[in-house]
C-alpha positions as CSV (number, residue, x, y, z in Angstrom):
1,X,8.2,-3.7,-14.9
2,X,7.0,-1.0,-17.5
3,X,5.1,-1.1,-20.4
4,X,3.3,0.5,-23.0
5,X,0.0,-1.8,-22.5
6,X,-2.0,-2.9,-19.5
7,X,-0.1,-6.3,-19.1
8,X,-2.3,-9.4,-19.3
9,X,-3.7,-11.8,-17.2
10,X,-0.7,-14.3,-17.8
11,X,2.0,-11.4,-17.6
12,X,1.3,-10.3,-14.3
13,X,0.5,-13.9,-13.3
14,X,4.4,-14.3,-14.0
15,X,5.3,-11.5,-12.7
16,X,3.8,-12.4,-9.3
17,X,5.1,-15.7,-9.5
18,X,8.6,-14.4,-10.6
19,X,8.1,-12.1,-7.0
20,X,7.9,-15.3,-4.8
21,X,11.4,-15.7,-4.9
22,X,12.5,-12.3,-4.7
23,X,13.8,-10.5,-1.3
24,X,12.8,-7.3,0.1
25,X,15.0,-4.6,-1.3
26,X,15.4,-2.8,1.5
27,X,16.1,-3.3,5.8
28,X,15.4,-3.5,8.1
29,X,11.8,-4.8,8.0
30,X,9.5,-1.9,10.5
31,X,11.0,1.3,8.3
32,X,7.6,3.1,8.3
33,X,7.1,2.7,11.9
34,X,10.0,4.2,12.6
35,X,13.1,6.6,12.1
36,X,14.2,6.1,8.4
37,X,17.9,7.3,7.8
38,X,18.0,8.1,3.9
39,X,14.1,7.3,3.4
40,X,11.3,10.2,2.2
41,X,8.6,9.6,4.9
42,X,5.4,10.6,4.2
43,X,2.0,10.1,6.2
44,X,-1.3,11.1,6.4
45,X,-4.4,10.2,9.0
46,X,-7.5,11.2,8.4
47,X,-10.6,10.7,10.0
48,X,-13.1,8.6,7.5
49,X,-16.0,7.1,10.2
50,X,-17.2,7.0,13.5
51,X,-18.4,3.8,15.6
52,X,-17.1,0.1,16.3
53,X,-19.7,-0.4,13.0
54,X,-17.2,1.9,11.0
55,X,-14.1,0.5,12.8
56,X,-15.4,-3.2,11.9
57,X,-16.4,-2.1,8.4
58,X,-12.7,-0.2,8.1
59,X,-11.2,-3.6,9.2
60,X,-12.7,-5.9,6.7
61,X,-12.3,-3.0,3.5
62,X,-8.2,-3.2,4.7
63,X,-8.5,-7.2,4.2
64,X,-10.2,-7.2,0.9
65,X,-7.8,-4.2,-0.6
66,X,-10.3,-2.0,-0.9
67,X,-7.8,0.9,-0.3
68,X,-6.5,0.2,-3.6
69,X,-9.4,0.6,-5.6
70,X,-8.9,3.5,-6.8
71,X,-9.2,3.1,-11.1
72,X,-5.7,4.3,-11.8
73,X,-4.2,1.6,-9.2
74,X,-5.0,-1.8,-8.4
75,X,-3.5,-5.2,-6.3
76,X,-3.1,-7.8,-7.9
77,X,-4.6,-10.9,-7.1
78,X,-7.4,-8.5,-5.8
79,X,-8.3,-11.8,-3.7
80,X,-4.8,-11.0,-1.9
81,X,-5.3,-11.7,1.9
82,X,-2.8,-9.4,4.2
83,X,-0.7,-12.7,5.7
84,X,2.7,-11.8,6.3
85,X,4.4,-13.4,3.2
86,X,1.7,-12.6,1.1
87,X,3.3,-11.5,-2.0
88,X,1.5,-8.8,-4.4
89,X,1.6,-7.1,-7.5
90,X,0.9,-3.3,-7.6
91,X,-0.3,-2.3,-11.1
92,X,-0.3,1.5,-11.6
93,X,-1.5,3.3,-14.9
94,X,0.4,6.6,-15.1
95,X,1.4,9.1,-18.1
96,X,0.9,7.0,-20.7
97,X,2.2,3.6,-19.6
98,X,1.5,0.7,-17.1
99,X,4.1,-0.6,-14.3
100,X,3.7,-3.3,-12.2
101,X,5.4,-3.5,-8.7
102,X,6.0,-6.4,-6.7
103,X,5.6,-6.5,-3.1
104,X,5.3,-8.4,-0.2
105,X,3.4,-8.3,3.4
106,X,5.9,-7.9,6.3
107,X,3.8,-7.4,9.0
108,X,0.5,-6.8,10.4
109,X,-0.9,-5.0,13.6
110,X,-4.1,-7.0,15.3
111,X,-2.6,-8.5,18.2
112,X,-1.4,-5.9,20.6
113,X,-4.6,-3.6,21.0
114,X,-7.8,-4.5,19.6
115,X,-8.8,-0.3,18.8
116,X,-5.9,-1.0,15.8
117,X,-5.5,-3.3,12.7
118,X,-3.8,-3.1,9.8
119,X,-0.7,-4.3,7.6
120,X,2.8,-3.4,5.8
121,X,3.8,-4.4,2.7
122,X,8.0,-4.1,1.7
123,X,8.7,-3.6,-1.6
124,X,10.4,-6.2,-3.7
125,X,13.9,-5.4,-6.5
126,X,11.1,-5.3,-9.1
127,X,9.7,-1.8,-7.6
128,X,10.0,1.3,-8.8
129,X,10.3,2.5,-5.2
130,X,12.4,0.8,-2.3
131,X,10.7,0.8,1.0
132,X,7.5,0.2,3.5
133,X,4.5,1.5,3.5
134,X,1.9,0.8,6.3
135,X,-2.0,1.1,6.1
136,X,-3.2,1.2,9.5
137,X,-7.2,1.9,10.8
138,X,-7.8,3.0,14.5
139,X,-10.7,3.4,16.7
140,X,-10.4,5.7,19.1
141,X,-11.6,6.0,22.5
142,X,-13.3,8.9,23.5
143,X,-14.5,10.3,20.5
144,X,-15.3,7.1,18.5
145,X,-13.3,8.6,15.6
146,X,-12.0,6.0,13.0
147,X,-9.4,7.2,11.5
148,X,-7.0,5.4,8.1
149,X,-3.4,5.7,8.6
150,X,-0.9,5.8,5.4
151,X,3.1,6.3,6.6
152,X,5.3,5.0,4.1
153,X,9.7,5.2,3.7
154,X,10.9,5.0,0.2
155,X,13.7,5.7,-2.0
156,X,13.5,6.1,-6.1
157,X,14.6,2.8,-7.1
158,X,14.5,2.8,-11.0
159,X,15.7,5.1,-13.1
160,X,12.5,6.3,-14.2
161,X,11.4,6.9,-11.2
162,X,14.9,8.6,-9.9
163,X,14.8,10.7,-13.5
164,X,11.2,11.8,-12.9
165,X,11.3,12.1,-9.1
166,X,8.8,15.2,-8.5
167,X,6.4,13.2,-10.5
168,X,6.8,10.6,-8.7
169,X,6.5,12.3,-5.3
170,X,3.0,13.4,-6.4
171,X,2.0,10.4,-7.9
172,X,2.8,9.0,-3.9
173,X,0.8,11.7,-2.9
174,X,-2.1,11.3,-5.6
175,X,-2.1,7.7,-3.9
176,X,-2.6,8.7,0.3
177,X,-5.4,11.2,-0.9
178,X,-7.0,8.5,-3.4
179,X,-6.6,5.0,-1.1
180,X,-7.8,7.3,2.0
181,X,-10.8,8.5,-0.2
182,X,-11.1,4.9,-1.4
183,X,-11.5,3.2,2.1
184,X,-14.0,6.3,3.4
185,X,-16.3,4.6,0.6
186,X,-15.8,1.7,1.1
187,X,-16.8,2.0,5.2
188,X,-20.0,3.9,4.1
189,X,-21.5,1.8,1.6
């Protein structure tokens, strides 16, 4: 959805609610862990703290969203937990006008090794974008380096997004930089 106004409280209460019913608009689920025939992939790692503290601290800010606190883009609830099913609206404020983006958590990593956590969210037919995107912290042994992982698949799915695709590709890019930026913060206050 785009609009010339932040939309309200009650618009992008419907609009989530609205998402609920709505499947992923892309397949299989796992694209950003992966190959992705026809899919832009784009990642970037960076190093943001050192220390189980940091790891722990990394952990929680990836469960409260804090990665997308970043002033031009927000979740929405913001109280969103990471659940697989969780559905979520991404409100972005760019060039002039507001878009929300519905999405919903696919999977999460905690289970396997206890060095990783995070999540992937798949985006929903009312996207701009169709595809996955993965936020992923990792302690490392050795070194005690923390480091944020962002690797997401996507496609242009609306027109405005297909008709202004460099703008979109650093708007993406805007986003890994900012939410990596964002989560380094939020670890070291």
């Amino acid at each position: 959805m785009f609009a010339g106004h932040r939309p309200s409280p009650l618009e992008i209460q419907a609009f989530i609610a609205a998402s609920h019913e709505l499947p992923l608009s892309y397949g299989p689920v796992g694209l950003a862990t992966g190959n992705a025939p026809g899919f832009r992939v784009d990642a970037l790692e960076t190093i943001i703290g050192s220390g189980e503290n940091a790891f722990e601290r990394a952990r929680a800010a990836l469960t409260e969203w804090k990665h997308f606190e970043l002033g031009w883009v927000e979740v929405c609830p913001p109280s969103s937990g990471i659940t697989p099913g969780t559905v979520v609206a991404v409100l972005v404020r760019h060039l002039g006008f507001w878009s929300l983006n519905g999405c919903r958590v696919v999977y999460s990593i905690a289970a396997d090794d206890p060095r990783e956590f995070g999540f992937a969210y798949g985006t929903l037919p009312n996207h701009a974008e169709s595809g996955e995107e993965l936020f992923k912290v990792s302690l490392h042994p050795g070194t005690g380096d923390v480091s944020y992982l962002i690797r997401a698949a996507s496609i242009p799915r609306a027109l405005l997004a297909r008709l202004g695709y460099p703008v979109t590709r650093s708007l993406q890019a805007r986003f890994r930089r900012d939410s990596t930026a964002a989560l380094a913060r939020a670890i070291a206050g």
